[in-house]
C-alpha positions as CSV (number, residue, x, y, z in Angstrom):
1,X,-24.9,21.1,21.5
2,X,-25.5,17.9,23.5
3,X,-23.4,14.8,23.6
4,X,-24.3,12.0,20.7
5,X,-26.7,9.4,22.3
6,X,-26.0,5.9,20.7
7,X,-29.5,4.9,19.9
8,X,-29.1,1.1,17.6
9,X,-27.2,-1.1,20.4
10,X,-27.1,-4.7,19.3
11,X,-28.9,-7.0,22.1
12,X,-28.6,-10.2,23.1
13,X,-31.3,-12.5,22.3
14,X,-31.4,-13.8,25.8
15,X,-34.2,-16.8,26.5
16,X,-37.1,-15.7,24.0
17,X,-38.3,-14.3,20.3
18,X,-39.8,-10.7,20.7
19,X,-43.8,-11.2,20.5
20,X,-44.1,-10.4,16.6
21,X,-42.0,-13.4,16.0
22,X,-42.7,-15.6,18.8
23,X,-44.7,-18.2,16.3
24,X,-42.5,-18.2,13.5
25,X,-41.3,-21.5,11.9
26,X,-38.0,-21.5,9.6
27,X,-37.1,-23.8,6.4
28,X,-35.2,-26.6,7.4
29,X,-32.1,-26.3,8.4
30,X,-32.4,-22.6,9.2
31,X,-31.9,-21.2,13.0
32,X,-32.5,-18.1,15.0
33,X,-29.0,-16.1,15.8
34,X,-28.2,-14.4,18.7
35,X,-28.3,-11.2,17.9
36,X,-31.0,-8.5,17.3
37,X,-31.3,-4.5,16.8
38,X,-34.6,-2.5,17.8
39,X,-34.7,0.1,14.9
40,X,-37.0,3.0,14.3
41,X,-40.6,1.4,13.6
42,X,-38.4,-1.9,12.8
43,X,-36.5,-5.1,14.2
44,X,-33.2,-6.4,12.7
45,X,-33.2,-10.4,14.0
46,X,-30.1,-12.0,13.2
47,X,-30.9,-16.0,11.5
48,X,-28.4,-18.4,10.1
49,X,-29.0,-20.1,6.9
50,X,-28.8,-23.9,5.6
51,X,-25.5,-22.8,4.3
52,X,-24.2,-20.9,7.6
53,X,-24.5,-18.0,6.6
54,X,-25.7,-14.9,9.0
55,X,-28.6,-13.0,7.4
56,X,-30.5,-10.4,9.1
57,X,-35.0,-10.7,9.2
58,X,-35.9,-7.3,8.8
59,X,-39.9,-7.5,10.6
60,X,-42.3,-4.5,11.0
61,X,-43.6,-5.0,14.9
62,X,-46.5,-3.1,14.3
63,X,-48.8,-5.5,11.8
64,X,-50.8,-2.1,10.9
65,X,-47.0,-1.7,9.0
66,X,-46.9,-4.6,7.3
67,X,-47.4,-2.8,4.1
68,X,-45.0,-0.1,4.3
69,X,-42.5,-3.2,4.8
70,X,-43.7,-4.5,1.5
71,X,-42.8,-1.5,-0.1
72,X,-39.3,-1.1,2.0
73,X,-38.4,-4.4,0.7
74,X,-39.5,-3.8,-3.0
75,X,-37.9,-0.4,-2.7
76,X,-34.4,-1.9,-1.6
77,X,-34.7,-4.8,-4.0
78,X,-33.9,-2.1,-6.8
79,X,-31.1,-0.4,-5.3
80,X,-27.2,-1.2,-6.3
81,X,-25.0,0.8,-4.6
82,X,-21.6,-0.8,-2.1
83,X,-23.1,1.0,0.9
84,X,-26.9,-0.1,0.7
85,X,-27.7,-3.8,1.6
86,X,-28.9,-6.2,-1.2
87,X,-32.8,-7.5,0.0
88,X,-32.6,-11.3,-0.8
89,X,-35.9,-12.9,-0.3
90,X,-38.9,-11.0,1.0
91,X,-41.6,-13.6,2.8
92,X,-45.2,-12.9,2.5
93,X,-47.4,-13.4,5.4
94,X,-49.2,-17.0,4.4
95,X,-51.1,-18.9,7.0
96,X,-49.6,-22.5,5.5
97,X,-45.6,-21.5,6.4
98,X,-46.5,-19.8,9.7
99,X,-43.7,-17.1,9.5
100,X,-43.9,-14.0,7.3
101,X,-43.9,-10.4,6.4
102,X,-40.2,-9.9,6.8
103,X,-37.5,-9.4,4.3
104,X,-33.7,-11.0,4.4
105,X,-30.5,-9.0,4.0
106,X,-26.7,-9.6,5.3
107,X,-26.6,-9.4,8.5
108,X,-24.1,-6.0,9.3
109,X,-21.9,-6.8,12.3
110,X,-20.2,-3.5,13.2
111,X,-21.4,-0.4,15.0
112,X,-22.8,2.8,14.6
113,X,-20.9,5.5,13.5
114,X,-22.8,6.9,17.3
115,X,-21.9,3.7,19.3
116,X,-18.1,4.1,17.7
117,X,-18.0,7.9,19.0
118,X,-19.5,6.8,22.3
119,X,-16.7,3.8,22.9
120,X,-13.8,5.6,21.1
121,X,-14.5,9.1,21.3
122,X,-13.8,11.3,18.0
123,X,-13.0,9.8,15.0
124,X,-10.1,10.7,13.1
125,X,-9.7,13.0,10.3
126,X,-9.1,9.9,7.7
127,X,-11.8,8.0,8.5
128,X,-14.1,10.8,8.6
129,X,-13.1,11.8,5.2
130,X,-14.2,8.2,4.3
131,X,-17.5,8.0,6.0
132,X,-18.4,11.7,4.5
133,X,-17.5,10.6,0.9
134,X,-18.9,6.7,1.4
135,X,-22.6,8.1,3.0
136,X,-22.5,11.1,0.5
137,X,-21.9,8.8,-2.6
138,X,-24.9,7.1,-1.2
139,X,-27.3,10.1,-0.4
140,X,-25.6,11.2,-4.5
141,X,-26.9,7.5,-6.0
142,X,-30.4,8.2,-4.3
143,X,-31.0,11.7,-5.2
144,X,-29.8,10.8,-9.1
145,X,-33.0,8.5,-8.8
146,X,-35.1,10.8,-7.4
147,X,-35.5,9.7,-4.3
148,X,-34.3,11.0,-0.3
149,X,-33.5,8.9,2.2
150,X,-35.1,11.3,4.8
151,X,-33.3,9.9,8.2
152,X,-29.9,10.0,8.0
153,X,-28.0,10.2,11.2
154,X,-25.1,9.0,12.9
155,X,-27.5,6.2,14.3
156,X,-28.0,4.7,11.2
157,X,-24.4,4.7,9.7
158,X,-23.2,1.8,10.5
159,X,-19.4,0.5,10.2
160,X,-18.0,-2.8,9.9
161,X,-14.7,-3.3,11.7
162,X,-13.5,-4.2,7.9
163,X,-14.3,-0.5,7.2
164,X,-16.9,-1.1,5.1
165,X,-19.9,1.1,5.1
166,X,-23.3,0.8,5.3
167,X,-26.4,3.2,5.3
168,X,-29.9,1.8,7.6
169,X,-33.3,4.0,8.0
170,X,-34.4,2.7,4.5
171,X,-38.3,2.6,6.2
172,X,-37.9,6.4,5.4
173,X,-36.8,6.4,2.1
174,X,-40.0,6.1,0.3
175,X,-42.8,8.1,-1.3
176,X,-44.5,9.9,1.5
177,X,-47.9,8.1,0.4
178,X,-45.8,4.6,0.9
179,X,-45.2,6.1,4.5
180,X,-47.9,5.6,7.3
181,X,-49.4,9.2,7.7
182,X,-48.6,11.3,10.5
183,X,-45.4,9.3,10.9
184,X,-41.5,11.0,10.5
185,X,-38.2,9.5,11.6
186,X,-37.8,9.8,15.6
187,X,-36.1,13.0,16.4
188,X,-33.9,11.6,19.3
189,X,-32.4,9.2,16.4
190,X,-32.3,11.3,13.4
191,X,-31.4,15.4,14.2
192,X,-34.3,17.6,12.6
193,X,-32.9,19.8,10.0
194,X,-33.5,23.5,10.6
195,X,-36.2,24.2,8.0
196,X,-38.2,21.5,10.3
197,X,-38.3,23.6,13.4
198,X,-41.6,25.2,12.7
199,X,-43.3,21.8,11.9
200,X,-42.8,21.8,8.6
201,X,-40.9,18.6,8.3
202,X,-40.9,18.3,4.3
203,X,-37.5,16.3,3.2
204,X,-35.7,17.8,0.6
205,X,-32.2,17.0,-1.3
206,X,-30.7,20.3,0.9
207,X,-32.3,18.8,4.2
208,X,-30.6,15.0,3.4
209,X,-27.1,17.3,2.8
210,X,-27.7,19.3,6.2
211,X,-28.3,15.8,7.9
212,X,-24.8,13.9,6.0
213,X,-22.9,17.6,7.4
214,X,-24.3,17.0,10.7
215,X,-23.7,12.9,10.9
216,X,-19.8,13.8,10.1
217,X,-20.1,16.6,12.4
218,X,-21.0,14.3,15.3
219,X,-18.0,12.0,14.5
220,X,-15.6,14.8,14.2
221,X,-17.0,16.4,17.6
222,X,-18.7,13.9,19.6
223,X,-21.6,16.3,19.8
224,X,-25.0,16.8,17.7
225,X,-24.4,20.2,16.4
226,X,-26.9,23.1,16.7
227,X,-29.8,24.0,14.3
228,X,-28.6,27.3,14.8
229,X,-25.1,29.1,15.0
230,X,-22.9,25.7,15.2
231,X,-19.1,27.0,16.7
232,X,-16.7,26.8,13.6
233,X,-15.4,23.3,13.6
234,X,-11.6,24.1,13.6
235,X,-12.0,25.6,17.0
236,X,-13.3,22.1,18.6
237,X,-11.2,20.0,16.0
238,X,-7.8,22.0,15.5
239,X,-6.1,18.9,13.4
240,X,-9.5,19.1,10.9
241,X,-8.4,20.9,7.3
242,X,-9.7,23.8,6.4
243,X,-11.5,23.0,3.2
244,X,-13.5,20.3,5.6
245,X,-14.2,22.5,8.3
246,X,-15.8,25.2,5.2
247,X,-17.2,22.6,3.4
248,X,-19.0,21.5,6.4
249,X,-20.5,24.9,7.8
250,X,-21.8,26.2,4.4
251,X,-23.7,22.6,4.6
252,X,-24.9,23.1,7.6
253,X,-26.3,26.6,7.0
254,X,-29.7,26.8,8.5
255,X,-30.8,28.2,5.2
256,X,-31.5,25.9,2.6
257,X,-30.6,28.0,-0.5
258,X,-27.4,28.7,1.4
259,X,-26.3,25.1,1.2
260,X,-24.8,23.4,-1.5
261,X,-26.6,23.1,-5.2
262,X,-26.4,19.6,-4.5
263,X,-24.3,16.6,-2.2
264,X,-22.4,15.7,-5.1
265,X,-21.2,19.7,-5.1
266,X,-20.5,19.7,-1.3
267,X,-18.3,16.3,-2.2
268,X,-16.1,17.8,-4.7
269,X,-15.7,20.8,-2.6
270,X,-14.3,18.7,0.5
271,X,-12.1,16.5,-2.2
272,X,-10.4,20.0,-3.6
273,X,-10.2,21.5,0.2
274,X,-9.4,18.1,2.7
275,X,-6.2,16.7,2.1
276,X,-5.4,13.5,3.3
277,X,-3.1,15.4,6.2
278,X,-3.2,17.0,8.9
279,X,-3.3,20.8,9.2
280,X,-2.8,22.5,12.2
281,X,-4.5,25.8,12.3
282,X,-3.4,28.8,14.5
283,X,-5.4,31.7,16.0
284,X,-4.9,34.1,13.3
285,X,-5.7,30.9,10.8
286,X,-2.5,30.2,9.6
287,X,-1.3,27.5,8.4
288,X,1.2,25.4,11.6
289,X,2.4,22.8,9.4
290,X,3.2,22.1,6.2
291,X,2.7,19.2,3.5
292,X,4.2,16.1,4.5
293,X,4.6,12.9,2.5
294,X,2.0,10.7,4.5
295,X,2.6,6.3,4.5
296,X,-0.6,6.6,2.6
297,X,0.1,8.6,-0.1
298,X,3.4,6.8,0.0
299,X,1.1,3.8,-0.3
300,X,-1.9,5.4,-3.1
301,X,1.2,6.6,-5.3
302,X,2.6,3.2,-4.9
303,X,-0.5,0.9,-5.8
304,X,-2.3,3.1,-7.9
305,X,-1.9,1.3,-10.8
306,X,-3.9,-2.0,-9.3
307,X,-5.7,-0.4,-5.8
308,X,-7.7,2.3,-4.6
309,X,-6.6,2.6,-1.1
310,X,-10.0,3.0,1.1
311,X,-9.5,3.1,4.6
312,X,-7.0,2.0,6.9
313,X,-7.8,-0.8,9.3
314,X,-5.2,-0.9,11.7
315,X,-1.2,-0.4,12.8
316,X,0.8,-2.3,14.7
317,X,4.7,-2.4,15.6
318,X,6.0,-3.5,11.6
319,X,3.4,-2.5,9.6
320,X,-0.4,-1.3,8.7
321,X,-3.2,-2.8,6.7
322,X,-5.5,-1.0,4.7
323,X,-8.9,-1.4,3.0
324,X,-8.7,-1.4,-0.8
325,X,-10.3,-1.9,-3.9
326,X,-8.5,-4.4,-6.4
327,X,-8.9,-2.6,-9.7
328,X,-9.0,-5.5,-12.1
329,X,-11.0,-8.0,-10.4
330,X,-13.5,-5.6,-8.7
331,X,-13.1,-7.0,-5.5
332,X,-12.5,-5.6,-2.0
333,X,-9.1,-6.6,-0.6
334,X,-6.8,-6.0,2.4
335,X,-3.1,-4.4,2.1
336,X,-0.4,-5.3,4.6
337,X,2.4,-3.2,4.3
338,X,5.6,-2.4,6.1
339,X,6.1,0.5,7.8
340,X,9.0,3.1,5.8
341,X,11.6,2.9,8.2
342,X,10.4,-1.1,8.8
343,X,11.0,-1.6,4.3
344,X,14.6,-0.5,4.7
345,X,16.1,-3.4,6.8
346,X,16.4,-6.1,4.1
347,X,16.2,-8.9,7.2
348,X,13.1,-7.3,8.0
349,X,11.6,-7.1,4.2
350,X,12.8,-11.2,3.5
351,X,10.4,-11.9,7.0
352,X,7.4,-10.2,5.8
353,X,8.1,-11.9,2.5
354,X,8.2,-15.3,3.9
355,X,5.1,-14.6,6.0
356,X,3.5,-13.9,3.1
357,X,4.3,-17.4,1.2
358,X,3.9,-19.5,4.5
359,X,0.5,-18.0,4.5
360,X,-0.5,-18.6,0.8
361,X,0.4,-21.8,1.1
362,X,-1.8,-23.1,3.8
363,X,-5.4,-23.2,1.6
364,X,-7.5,-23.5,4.2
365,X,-11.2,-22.0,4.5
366,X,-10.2,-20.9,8.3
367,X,-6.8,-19.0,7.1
368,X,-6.9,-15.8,5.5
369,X,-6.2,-16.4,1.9
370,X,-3.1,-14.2,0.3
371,X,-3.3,-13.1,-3.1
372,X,-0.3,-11.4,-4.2
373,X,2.5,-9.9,-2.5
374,X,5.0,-6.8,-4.3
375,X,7.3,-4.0,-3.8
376,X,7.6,-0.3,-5.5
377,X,9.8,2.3,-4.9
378,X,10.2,1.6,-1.4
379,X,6.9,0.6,-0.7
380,X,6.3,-3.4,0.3
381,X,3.3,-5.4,1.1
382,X,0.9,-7.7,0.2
383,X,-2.2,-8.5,0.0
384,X,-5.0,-10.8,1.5
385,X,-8.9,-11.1,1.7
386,X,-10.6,-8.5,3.7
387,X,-12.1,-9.5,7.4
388,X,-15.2,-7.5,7.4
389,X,-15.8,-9.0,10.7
390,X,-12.6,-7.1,12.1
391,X,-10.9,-9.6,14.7
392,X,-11.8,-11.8,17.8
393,X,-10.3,-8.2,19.6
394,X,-12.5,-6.1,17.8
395,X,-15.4,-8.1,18.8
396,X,-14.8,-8.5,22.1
397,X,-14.1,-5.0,22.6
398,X,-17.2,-3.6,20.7
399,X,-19.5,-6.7,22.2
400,X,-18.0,-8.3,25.7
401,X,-17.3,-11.6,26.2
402,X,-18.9,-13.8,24.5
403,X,-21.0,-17.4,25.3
404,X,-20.0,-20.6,25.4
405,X,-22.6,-21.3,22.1
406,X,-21.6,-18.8,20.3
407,X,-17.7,-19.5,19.9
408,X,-18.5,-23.2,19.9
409,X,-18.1,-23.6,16.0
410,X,-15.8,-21.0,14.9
411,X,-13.3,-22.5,17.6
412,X,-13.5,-25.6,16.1
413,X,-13.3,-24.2,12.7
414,X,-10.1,-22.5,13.8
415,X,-8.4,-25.7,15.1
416,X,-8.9,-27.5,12.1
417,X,-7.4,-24.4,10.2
418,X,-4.5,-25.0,12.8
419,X,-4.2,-28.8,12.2
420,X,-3.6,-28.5,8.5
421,X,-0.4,-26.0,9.5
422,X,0.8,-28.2,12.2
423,X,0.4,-31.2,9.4
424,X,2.3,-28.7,6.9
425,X,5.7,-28.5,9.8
426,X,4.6,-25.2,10.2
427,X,4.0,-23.1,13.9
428,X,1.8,-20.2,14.0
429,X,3.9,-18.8,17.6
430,X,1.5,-15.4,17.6
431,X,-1.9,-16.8,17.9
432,X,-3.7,-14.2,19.7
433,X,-7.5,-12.6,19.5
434,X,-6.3,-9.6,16.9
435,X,-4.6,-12.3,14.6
436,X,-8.2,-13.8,14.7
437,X,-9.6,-12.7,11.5
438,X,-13.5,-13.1,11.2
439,X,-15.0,-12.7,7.9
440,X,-18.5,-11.6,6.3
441,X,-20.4,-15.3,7.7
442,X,-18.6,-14.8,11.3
443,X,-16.4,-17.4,10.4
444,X,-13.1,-17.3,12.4
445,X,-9.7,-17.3,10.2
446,X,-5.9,-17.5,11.3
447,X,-4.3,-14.6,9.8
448,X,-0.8,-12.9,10.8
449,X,2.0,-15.4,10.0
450,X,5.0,-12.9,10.7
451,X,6.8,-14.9,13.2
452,X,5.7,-18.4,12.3
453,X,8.0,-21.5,12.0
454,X,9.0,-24.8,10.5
455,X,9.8,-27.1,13.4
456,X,13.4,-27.5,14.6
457,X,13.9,-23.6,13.1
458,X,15.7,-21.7,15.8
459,X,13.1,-20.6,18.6
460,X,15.0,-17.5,19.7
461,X,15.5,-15.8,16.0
462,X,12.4,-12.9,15.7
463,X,9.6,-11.9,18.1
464,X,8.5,-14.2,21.0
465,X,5.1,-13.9,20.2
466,X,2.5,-11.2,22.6
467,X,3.6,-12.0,26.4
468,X,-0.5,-12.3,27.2
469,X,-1.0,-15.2,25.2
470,X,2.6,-16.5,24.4
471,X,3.7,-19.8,26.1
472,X,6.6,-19.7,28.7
473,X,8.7,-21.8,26.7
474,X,8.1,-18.6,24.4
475,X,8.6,-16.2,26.8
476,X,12.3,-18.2,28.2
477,X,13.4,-18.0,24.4
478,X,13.2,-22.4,24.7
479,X,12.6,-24.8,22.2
480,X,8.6,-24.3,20.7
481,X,6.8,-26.6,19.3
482,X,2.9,-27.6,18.4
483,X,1.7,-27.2,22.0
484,X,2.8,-23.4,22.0
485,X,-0.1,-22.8,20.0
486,X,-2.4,-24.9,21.7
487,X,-1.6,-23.0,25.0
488,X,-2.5,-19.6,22.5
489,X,-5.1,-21.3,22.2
490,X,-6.7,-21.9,25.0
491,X,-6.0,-18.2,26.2
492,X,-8.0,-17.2,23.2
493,X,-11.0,-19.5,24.5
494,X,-9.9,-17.9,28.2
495,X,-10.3,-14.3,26.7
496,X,-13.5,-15.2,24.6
497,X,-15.2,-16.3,27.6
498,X,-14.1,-13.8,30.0
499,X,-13.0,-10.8,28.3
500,X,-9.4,-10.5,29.6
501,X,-6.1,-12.3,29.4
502,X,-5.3,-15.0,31.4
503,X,-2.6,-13.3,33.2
504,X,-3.4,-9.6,32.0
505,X,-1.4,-7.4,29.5
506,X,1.4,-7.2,31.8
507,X,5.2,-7.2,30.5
508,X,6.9,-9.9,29.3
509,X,8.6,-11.0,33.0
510,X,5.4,-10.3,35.1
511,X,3.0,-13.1,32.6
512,X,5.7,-15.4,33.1
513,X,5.8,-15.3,36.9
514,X,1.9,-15.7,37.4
515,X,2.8,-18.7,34.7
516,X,4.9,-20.5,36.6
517,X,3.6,-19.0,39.8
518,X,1.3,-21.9,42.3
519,X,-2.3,-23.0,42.4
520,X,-2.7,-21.7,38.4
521,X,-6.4,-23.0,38.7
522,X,-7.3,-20.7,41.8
523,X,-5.5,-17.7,40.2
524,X,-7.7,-18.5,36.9
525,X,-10.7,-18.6,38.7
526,X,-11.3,-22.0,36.5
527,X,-13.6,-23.3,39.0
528,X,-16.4,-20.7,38.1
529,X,-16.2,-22.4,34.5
530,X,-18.3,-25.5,33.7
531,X,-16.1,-28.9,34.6
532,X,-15.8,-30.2,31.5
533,X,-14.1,-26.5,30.1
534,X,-12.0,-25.9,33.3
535,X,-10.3,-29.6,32.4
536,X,-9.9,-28.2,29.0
537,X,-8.6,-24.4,30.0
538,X,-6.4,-26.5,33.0
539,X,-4.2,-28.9,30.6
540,X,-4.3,-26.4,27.8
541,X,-2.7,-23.8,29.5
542,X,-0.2,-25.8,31.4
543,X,3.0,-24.9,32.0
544,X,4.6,-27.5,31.0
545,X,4.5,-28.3,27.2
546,X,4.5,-31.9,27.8
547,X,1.6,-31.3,30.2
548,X,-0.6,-29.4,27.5
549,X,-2.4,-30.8,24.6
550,X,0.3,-32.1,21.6
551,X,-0.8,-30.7,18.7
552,X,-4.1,-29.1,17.3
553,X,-5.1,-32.8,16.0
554,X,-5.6,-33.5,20.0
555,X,-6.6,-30.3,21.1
556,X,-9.6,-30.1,18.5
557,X,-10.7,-34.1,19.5
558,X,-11.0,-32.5,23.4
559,X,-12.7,-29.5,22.5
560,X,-15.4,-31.7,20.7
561,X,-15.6,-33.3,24.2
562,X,-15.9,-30.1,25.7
563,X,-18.9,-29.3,23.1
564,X,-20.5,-32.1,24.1
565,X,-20.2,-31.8,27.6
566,X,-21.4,-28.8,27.5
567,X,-24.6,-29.9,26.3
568,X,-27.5,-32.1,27.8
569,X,-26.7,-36.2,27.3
570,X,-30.6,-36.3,25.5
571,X,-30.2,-33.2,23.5
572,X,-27.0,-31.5,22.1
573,X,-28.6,-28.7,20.7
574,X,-27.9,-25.2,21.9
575,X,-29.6,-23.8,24.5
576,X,-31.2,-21.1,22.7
577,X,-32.7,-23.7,19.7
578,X,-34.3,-25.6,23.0
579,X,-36.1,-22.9,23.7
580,X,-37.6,-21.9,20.5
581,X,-37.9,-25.3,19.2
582,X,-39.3,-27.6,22.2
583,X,-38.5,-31.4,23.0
584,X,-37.0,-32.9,19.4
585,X,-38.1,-36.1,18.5
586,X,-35.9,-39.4,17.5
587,X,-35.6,-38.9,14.1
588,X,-34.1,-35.2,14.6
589,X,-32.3,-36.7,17.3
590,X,-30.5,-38.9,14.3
591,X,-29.4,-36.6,12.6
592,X,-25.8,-35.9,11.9
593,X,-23.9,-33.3,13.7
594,X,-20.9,-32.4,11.8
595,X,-19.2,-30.7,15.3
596,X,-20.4,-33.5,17.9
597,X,-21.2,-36.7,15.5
598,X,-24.9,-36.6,16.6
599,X,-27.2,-33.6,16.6
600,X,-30.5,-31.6,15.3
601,X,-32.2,-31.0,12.0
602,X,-33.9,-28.2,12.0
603,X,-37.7,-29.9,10.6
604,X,-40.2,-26.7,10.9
């Protein structure tokens, strides 16, 4: 066995288009994104819409495979299953528009079920259960239609940090005559079933079911297993249940006709054998622990009625969220619920309540919408609309720190989110980069409104907000007002840039000596940042409240300035549009810029 090699790593379209799309022109008022995946025999180039939205260009760089695109696009077109991405628009290659063959899907921001084992190591049993079900349901939908997909792998499942799902590699899902000859799915991105060691590399329905056995493998392991003689699992994966680890070796039997009739047959065998806990096993294979109630089968008995309970997204000190399915309206949500112990303090329960209303009542596009809230048997939450773009955390964590260009918007959107709750009397006091929401367009949205306040409520009832990016009037348990968030703020924007704190993770006491300590700019290390942001990052995270910005009103009016300073006097466009699109002229110079009042229509 050797250690999973992360193959698709999202890049960072630095200063210039790869060659194939170097002469491309877009519609108007479409831009190139930052981002961009090499693929196997394909390119994944991340473009923003007329309407904001982030899509992903699917291109072929080889033009000799221009048709097999054709028939990857037309092939996808025709699928309709959760975990395979819609194709939107396919553009023909025609001299008159100058871009062309490439085909438009969402743009998936997440990571590689590789990349995830690589950062995190091992996943857990739960959300292993989930990915084996999710991609099996998918291989299940394709081999119902009599088709294979041919390459699956744990470099081509991808996972959003909303939890969602989604399967890549569709260049090999086709016909073989729709497949340039002599050509198969790289073998250091997609692990050869056994029946291929002899050259004989024919897909089959049992080869696609060796390859899902051997994706979940690598995430319960860390390791591609074996063609041959793969170590029982429970041996490198104690906590794994015995009906997975079974279900998993008979599919990964080197012979074929030893392998499940079918991957809809290997899925019902996991469903009867996992449970959704954790089983210890000793040497002699006994069981070490028995059943015990689990918060989410607390949780699935609970909401059974209106949710299927998906995934869980996260857990914190009062409670967890979870991905679910709402029943009636056939939407994906997110579930916030309280922790057991959390649900029996009735203080605590009327808090989580009140979070909820103060939430609901803020419509906003950049606050995460609530959409009911309830309580059975023990069991409270509510629920909200799912961040498939996890949080600012998640991102920097999975990504780094981020440019100035990129946050530039989605900053601004989030201060106007803020504006309309400092307008409503009402103090966010946790803003911090995992309350950050970001949703399917990369749009940034306040979430999290457990310990928020009306002004002139009592500053010292409830939490003091997270000691990285709390205030010190937080932190000294004084009066709070408006400019406590705008010094959240700015740490945000600090953290965004940077990648760390402003003054660390450290406890409560040791961020609010470096606060208050001397020469805050030096210790900041604001003078590597660009003037017009170290002015901005200086007063916003002042000591002194009456030093910092007043509300987000003020705060959002200088970070416009910022924006602006930020950018050339003759052209406010970002840097990478300069690039790509040359010198503008005056009338795209005219155009209205709804972030800096003047700015660039995109004409080609």
């Amino acid at each position: 066995m050797a250690p999973v090699d992360p193959i698709l790593t999202p890049t960072r379209l630095r200063a210039a288009l790869p060659r194939h799309l170097a002469d491309w022109t877009l519609p108007p008022g479409w831009s190139w994104g930052q981002d961009s995946v090499w693929g196997d025999r394909r390119h994944y180039q991340e473009l923003v819409d007329a309407l904001g939205r982030s899509l992903s260009l699917v291109s072929a760089p080889d033009p000799a495979h221009d048709d097999w695109l054709r028939d990857e696009a037309r092939a996808l077109a025709h699928r309709n299953h959760p975990s395979i991405p819609t194709t939107y628009h396919y553009w023909a290659n025609y001299r008159e528009s100058r871009r062309g063959p490439g085909y438009l899907r969402r743009w998936i921001a997440g990571e590689t079920v590789a990349q995830r084992v690589v950062r995190m190591g091992p996943e857990s049993v739960p959300t292993v259960l989930q990915v084996l079900r999710e991609a099996g349901s998918t291989l299940a939908y394709l081999h119902d239609a009599g088709a294979l997909h041919r390459a699956l792998s744990a470099n081509n499942v991808w996972l959003t940090p909303g939890g969602r799902l989604w399967l890549l590699g569709w260049e090999w899902a086709l016909a073989p005559d729709q497949i340039p000859e002599g050509l198969v799915a790289d073998p250091a991105r997609t692990p050869q079933a056994p029946e291929w060691r002899d050259g004989n590399a024919t897909p089959t329905m049992a080869s696609d079911q060796w390859q899902l056995a051997a994706m979940v493998f690598t995430a319960l392991t860390g390791e591609t297993p074996p063609e041959r003689d793969a170590p029982p699992i429970t041996l490198l994966r104690p906590d794994c249940p015995v009906g997975l680890a079974r279900a998993l070796e008979q599919a990964l039997h080197s012979d074929p006709d030893e392998r499940f009739p079918s991957v809809r047959t290997f899925l019902r065998e996991v469903d009867r054998g996992a449970s959704g806990r954790v089983v210890m096993v000793g040497p002699d294979g006994s069981d070490l622990e028995s059943a015990q109630e689990t918060p989410e089968s607390r949780l699935r008995w609970a909401t059974s009625d209106d949710y299927e309970i998906l995934a869980p997204l996260g857990s914190g000190t009062f409670g967890s969220v979870w991905r679910a399915r709402d029943l009636t309206l056939a939407r994906e949500v997110a579930i916030k619920v309280l922790h057991p112990h959390i649900a029996k303090d009735d203080v605590a329960v009327s808090r989580f309540r009140r979070e909820a209303r103060l939430a609901a009542q803020l419509a906003h596009p950049a606050i995460v919408p609530i959409y009911d809230s309830d309580e059975r048997s023990g069991v409270v939450w509510y629920t909200m609309e799912l961040a498939e773009g996890g949080s600012v955390a998640s991102l920097i964590a999975r990504r780094g720190p981020r440019d100035f260009e990129e946050i530039a918007m989605p900053v601004d959107g989030v201060l106007d989110g803020l504006m309309t709750a400092h307008a409503s009397g009402i103090i966010h006091r946790d803003l911090k980069p995992e309350n950050i929401l970001i949703d399917r367009y990369r749009r940034w949205r306040i979430g999290d409104f457990g310990i928020a306040q009306a002004w002139g409520e009592d500053p010292t009832t409830g939490s003091s907000g997270t000691p990285a990016f709390a205030a010190p009037e937080q932190l000294l348990g004084e009066a709070q007002g408006p400019a406590t968030d705008c010094y959240a703020i700015a740490g945000i924007v600090y953290f965004v840039l940077t990648g760390r704190a402003p003054f660390g993770d450290a406890s409560a006491e040791q961020v609010l000596a470096q606060q208050l300590g001397d020469r805050l700019t030096e210790r900041l290390q604001l003078a590597a940042f660009p003037e017009p942001l170290e002015a901005f990052l200086a007063k916003g995270l002042h000591p002194r409240a009456d030093e910092r910005f007043a509300d987000a009103s003020e705060l959002r009016l200088a970070w416009r300035q910022v924006v602006k300073g930020m950018r050339r006097a003759d052209d406010p466009r970002p840097w990478w549009r300069r690039v790509f699109e040359g010198p503008m002229d005056e009338d795209e110079a005219a155009f209205e810029d709804p972030l800096l009042g003047s700015g660039v229509r995109d004409t080609k």
